[in-house]
C-alpha positions, 0 to 999 in steps of 0.5 A, a space after each residue: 464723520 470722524 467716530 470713537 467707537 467702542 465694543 466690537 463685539 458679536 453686535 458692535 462689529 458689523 455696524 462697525 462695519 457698515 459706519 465704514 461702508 458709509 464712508 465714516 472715519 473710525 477710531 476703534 476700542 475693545 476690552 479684548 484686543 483682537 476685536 478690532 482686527 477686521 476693522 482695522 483691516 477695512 481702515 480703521 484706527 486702533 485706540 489704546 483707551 477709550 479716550 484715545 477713540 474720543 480724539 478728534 471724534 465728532 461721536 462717540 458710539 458704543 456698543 458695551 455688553 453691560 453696566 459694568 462695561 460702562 462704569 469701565 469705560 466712561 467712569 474709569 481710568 482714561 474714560 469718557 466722562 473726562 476725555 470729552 469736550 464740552 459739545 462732544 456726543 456719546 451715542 448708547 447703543 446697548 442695551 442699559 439699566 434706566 438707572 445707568 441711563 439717568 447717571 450718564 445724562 446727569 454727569 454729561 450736563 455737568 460737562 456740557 457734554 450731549 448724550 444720546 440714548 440709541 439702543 437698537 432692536 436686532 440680532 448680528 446679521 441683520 446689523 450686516 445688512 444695516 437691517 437693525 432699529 433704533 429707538 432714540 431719545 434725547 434732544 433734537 440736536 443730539 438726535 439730528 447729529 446722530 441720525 447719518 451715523 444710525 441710519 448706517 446700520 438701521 432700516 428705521 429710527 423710533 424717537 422715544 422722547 426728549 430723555 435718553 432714559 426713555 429710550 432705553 427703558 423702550 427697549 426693555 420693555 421690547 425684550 421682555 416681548 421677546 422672551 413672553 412671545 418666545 415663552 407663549 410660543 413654546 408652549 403652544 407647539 408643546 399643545 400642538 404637539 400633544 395635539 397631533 399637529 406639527 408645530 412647523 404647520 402650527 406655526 404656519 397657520 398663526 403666524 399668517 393668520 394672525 401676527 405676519 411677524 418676521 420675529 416670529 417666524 426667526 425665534 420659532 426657526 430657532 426653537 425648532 431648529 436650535 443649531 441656527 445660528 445668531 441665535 439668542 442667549 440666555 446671559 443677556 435675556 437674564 440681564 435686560 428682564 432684571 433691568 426691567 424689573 428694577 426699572 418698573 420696582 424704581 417705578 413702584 411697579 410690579 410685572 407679574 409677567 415677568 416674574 414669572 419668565 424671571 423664573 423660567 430663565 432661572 430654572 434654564 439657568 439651573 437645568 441647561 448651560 449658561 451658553 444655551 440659546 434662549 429660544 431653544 432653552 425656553 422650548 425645552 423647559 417648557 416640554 419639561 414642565 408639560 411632563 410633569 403634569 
């Protein structure tokens, strides 16, 4: 298939790279240019504007840090909402405001456009190794379109719902179980420790125990071993727990949970640098806050 793919960031890139692998033609787009270089290198086709990737394309995939990104490149200058033709395909792979999915599925019906929600559970390495998930939602034929293109970079496809929102909206959900189970976890090695037990024999124990998860196992890596790399940041665990917090606000719904993690990332924010792993910041606050009783 030919595919317009934009944002070739730290995630966009290798399952750039793995659509390139399958055998899929690619016209590429990035807001800092040189981005696309290794792509261009595999073969594929450098676009001046978002709606140069669009062209000939039978997808549109993108893979955009944030709603801002998106009023850019699909409501802006030479963006997608004009540049797609009646029958086109958007597939979002990023991780967006419920708001911002319910505007992109109301201005694509207005022209006759299929919009996919796609976002994808995983860090960059395991998109490397097509290792990713997807959870979708919108309609079949949109998902049936889709799927050879997400199976590129995914061991596995979760059909949310019939409306792109719901995906989305699943996938915050997701990350505010990340940073509670990252949280939760660094405060239980903060017990062990005071305990006399290795958090690294702590973690042993539960995690065979009780979860088996591999998240698990690669976030606590990351908190005791904090220069792993791949590593979470805090920017984007601050944006996905206030998008998760508006949604659920949207919804007349208050997160208890979550206002406090809310909290947290704030004093992170305040006591550490914003370039600071998520996982290992966490950690460190939580030590901070045991000190203090």
């Amino acid at each position: 298939m030919k595919i317009g793919f934009l944002g070739t960031g730290n995630m966009g890139m290798p399952m750039a790279l793995r659509l390139l692998a399958a055998g899929h033609e690619l016209s590429v787009w990035n807001r800092s240019e040189g981005r696309t270089k290794p792509l261009i290198h595999e073969g594929a086709i450098a676009a001046a504007t978002p709606a140069e990737a669009e062209l000939g394309s039978d997808a549109v995939i993108t893979m955009l840090s944030d709603d801002a990104a998106y009023d850019e490149v699909v409501f802006g200058a030479n963006g997608l909402v004009d540049a797609l033709s009646p029958g086109g395909l958007h597939i979002s792979c990023s991780t967006i405001s419920v708001a911002l999915s319910e505007r992109l599925t109301r201005e694509y019906a207005n022209h006759g456009i299929e919009f996919l929600a796609a976002p994808v559970f995983g860090r960059p390495d395991l998109a490397a190794q097509g290792q990713l998930w997807a959870v979708v939602a919108g309609a079949e034929n949109a998902i049936n379109r889709a799927r050879p293109l997400l199976e590129a970079f995914s061991r596995g496809i979760t059909v949310a719902g019939k409306e792109p929102r719901q995906a989305h909206a699943l996938k915050l959900g997701g990350n505010f179980l990340i940073a509670a189970m990252i949280y939760s976890l660094a405060q239980a090695f903060v017990f062990a420790d005071r305990q006399g037990i290795n958090p690294e024999t702590f973690f042993e124990a539960v995690n065979n125990a009780l979860f088996q998860s591999p998240a698990y196992a690669a976030y606590a890596g990351m908190m005791l071993h904090p220069s792993e790399p791949r590593a979470a940041r805090i920017e984007p665990g601050t944006k996905d727990l206030r998008l998760l917090r508006e949604a659920a606000a949207n919804r007349q719904l208050r997160m208890s949970l979550a206002d406090q993690i809310a909290e947290i990332l704030g004093e992170m924010r305040r006591t550490g640098t914003v370039g600071e792993e998520l996982a290992a910041g966490l950690y460190r606050i939580a030590q901070l806050r045991a000190m203090e009783n």
